[in-house]
C-alpha positions as CSV (number, residue, x, y, z in Angstrom):
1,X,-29.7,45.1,50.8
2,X,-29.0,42.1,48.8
3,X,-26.1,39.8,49.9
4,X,-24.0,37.6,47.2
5,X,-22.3,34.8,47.9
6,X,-18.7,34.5,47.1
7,X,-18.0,32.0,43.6
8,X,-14.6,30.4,44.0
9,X,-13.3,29.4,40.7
10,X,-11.9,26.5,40.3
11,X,-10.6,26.4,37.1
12,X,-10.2,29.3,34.4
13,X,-10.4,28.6,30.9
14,X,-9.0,31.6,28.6
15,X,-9.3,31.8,24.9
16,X,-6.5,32.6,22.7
17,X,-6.5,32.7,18.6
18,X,-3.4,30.8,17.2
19,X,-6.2,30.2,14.2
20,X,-3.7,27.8,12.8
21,X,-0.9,26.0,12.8
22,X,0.5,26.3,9.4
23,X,3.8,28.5,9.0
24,X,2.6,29.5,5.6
25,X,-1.2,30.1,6.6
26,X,0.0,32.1,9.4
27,X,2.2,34.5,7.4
28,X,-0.6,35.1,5.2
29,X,-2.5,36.1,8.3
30,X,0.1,38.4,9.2
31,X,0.6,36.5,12.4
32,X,4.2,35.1,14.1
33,X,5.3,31.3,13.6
34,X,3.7,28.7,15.4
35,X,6.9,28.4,17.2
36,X,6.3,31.7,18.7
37,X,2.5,30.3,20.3
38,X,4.0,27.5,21.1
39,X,6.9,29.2,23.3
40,X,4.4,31.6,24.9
41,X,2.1,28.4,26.0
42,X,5.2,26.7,27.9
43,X,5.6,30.1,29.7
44,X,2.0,30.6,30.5
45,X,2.3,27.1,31.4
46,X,5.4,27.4,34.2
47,X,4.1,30.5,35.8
48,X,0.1,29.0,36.3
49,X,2.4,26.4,38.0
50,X,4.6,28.2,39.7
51,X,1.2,30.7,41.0
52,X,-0.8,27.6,41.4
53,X,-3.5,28.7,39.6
54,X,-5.4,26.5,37.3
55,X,-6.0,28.5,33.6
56,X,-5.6,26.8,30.8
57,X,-5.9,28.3,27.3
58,X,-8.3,27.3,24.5
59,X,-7.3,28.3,21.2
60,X,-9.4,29.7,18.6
61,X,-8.8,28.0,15.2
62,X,-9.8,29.3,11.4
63,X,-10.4,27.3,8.5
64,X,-10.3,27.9,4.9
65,X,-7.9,30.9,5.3
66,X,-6.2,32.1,1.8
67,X,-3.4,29.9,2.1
68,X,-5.0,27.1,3.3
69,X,-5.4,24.1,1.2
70,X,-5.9,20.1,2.7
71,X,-2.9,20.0,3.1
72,X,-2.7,22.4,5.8
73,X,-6.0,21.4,7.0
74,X,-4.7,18.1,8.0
75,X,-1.7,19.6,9.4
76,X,-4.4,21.2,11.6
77,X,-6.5,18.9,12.3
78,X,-3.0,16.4,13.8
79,X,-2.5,19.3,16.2
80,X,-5.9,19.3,17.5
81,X,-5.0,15.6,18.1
82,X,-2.7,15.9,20.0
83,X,-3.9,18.4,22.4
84,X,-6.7,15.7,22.9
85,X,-9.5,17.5,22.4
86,X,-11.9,18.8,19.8
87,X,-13.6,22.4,19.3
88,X,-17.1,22.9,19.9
89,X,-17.1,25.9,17.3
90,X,-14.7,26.2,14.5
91,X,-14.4,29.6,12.4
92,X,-14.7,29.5,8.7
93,X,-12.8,32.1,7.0
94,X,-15.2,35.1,6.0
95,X,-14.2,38.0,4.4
96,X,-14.0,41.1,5.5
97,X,-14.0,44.9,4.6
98,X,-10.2,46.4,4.8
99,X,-7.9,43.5,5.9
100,X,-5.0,42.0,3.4
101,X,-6.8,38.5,3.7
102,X,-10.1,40.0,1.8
103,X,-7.6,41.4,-0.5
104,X,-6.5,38.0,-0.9
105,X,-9.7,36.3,-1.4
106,X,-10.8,38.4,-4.2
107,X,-7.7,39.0,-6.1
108,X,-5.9,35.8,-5.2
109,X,-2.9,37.2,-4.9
110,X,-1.0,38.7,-1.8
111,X,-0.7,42.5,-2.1
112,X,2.6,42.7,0.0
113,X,4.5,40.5,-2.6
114,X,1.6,40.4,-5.7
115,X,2.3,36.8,-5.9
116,X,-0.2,34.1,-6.6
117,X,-1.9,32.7,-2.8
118,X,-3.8,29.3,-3.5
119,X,-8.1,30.4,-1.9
120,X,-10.5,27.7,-1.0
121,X,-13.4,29.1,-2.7
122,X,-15.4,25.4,-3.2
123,X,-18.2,25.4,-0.8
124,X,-17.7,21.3,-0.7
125,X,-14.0,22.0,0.3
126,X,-14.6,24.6,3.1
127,X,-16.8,21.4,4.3
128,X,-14.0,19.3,4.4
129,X,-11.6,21.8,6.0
130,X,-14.1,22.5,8.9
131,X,-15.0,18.8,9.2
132,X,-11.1,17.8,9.8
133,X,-10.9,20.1,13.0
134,X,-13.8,18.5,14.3
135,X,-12.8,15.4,13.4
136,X,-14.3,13.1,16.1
137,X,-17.8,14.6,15.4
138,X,-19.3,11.1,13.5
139,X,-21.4,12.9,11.6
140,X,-18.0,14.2,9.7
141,X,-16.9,11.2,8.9
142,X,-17.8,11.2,5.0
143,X,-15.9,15.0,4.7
144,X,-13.0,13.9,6.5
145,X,-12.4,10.4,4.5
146,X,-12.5,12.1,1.2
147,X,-10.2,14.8,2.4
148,X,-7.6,12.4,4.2
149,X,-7.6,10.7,0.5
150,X,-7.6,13.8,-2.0
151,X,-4.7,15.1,0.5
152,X,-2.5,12.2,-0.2
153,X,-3.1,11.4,3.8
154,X,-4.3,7.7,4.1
155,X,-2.3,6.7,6.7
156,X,-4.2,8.9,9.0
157,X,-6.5,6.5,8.6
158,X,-6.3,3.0,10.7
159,X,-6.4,1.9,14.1
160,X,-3.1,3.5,15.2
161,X,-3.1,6.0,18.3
162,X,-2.2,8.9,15.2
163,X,-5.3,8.0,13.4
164,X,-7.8,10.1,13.1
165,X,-10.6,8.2,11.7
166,X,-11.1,3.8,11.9
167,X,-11.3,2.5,8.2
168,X,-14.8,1.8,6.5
169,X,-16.3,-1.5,7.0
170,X,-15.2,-2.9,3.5
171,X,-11.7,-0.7,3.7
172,X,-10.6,-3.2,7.1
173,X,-8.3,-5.6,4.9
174,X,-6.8,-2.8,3.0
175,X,-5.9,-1.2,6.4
176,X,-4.2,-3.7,8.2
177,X,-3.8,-3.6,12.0
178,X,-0.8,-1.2,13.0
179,X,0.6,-4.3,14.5
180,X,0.4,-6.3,10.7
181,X,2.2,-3.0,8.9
182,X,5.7,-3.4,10.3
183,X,7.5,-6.7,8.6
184,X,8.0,-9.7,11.1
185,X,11.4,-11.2,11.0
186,X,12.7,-14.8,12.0
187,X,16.1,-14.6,12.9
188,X,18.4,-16.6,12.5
189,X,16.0,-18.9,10.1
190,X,18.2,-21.5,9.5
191,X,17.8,-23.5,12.9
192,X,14.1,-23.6,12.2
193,X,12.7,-27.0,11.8
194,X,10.4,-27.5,9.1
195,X,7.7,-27.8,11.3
196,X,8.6,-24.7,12.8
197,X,8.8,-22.5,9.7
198,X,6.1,-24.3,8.1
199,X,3.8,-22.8,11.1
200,X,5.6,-19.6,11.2
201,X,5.0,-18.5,7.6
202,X,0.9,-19.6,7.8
203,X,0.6,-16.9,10.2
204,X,0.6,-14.3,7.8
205,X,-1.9,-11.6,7.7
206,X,-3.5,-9.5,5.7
207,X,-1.6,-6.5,4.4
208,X,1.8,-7.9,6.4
209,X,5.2,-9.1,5.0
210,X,7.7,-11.5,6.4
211,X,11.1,-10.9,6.3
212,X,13.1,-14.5,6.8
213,X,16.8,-14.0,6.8
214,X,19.5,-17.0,7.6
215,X,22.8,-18.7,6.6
216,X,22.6,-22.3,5.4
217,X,26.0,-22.5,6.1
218,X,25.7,-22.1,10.0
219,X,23.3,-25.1,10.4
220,X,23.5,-26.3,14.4
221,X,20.7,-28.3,13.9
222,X,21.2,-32.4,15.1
223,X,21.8,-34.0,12.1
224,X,18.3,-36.0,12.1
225,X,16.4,-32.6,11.1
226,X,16.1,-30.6,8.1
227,X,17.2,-26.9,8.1
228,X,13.4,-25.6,7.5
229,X,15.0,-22.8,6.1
230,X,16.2,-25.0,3.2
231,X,13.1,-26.6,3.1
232,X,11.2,-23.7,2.7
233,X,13.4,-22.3,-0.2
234,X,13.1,-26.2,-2.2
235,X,9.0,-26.3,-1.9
236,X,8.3,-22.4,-2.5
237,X,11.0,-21.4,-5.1
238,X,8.5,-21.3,-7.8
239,X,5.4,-20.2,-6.0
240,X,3.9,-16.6,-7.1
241,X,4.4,-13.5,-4.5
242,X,7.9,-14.8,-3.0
243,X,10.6,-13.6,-3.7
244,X,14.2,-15.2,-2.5
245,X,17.0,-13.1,-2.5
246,X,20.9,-15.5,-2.7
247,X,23.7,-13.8,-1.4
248,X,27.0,-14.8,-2.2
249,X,31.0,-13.7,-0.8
250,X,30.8,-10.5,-3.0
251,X,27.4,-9.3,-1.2
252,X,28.9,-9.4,2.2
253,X,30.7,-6.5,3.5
254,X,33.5,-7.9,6.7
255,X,36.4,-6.6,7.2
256,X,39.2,-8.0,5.1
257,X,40.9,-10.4,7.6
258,X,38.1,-11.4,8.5
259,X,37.2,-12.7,5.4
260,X,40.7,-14.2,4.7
261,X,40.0,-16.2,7.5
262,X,36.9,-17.8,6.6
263,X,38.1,-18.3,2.8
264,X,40.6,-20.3,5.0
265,X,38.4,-22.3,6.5
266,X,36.4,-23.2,3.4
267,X,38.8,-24.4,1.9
268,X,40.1,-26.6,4.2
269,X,36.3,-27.9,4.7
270,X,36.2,-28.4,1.3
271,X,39.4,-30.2,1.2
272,X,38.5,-32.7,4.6
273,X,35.6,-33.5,2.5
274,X,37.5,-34.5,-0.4
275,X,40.4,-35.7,0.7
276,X,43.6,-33.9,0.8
277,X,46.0,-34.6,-1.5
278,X,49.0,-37.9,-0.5
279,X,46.9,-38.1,2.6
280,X,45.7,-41.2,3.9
281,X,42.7,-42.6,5.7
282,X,42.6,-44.4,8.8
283,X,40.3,-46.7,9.1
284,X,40.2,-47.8,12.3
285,X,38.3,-51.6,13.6
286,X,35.3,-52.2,15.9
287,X,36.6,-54.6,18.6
């Protein structure tokens, strides 16, 4: 008699077949809304938990379905992403014998509604579909670059945590650093010295703007230094690639008493530094 000894499991890994994550590739499949996987995966989820029992599902995914353009493929290929971690095997569509999706790759049409159903019949595309599900395979790299581009879907390429391939070597300055996309702003610009803004506007770098807003009016700079925000708009008025933008009373929105009140004080800035009228200076004598 032959004795066994007893395997404890630790951990249980069950495959399930979402095959995609599309809405509209799915209802050509027949199948329920992703919403519908999604819920059952939170339940399977709290009860493993609540058993404690480690299983964990691993879905089975389909490229290339009728239905299923680049479009979709990326959509795919971002949820794959963010489960953080990539297939080992990844079904191609094939056709078979008796099923509305065969009826659909030969007729290109869907027999439940006889309206057209975009096919992925080029071999070269079915590539590219597979590649993007696999997408941190190096070897894909090629497929998955011209499909990010033919599907309008560039930004998925970068250095950003949502990327899903790094830029080509001569592609670097055309896909800036994610911290060089967003638009650095110097508020409020007009205490800057012109050393300070001088400095400030070198930094720029490639693929990045600058945004430099401030009120030359609300100077609180001693009166030995220049506003370098005044500065800036004398030297580089005229110089290609800037643009400055002069607001006036009528492009500011306050509230109307508000405004009252500084037209107000305007005026009676303007009038101290003209004189007011039948007033009279004092000039007063050093001892």
């Amino acid at each position: 008699m032959r004795l066994f000894p007893a395997v404890r499991w630790e951990k249980i890994y069950r495959n399930w077949a979402p095959e995609h994550v599309s809405d509209q590739v799915l209802r050509y499949m027949g199948k329920p809304r992703h919403a519908v996987y999604e819920k059952f995966c939170r339940k399977y989820a709290a009860l493993n938990e609540k058993l404690g029992k480690k299983q964990y599902l691993v879905p089975y995914l389909m490229s290339s379905h009728p239905g299923c353009g680049l479009r979709e493929a990326v959509e795919l290929a971002e949820y794959v992403r963010d489960l953080g971690y990539m297939p080992e095997q990844v079904q191609d569509f094939y056709p078979t014998p008796s099923t509305l999706s065969t009826v659909m790759y030969y007729t290109g049409l869907d027999p439940r509604t006889m309206e057209p159903v975009y096919v992925p019949t080029d071999p070269h595309e079915k590539e590219m579909q597979r590649a993007l599900i696999q997408y941190r395979d190096p070897k894909n790299y090629a497929l998955i670059h011209e499909a990010l581009v033919k599907a309008g879907r560039t930004d998925l390429i970068g250095y950003g945590p949502k990327c899903l391939i790094r830029p080509r070597r001569g592609e670097a300055e055309k896909a800036p650093h994610p911290a060089q996309k967003q638009p650095a702003q110097k508020r409020p610009a007009q205490n800057t010295t012109r050393e300070q803004m001088k400095m400030f506007l070198t930094r720029l770098g490639f693929g990045s703007k600058i945004v430099i807003t401030g009120d030359i009016t609300q100077i609180d700079l001693p009166s030995d230094k220049v506003s370098g925000l005044k500065d800036a708009v004398r030297i580089l008025d005229n110089v290609p690639d800037i643009a400055i933008c002069r607001l006036t009373a009528s492009d500011v929105v306050r509230h109307a008493l508000v405004q009252r009140i500084i037209a107000a004080y305007e005026t009676a800035e303007h009038s101290a530094k003209n004189g007011l009228p039948g007033q009279k200076k004092v000039y007063r004598r050093k001892l």
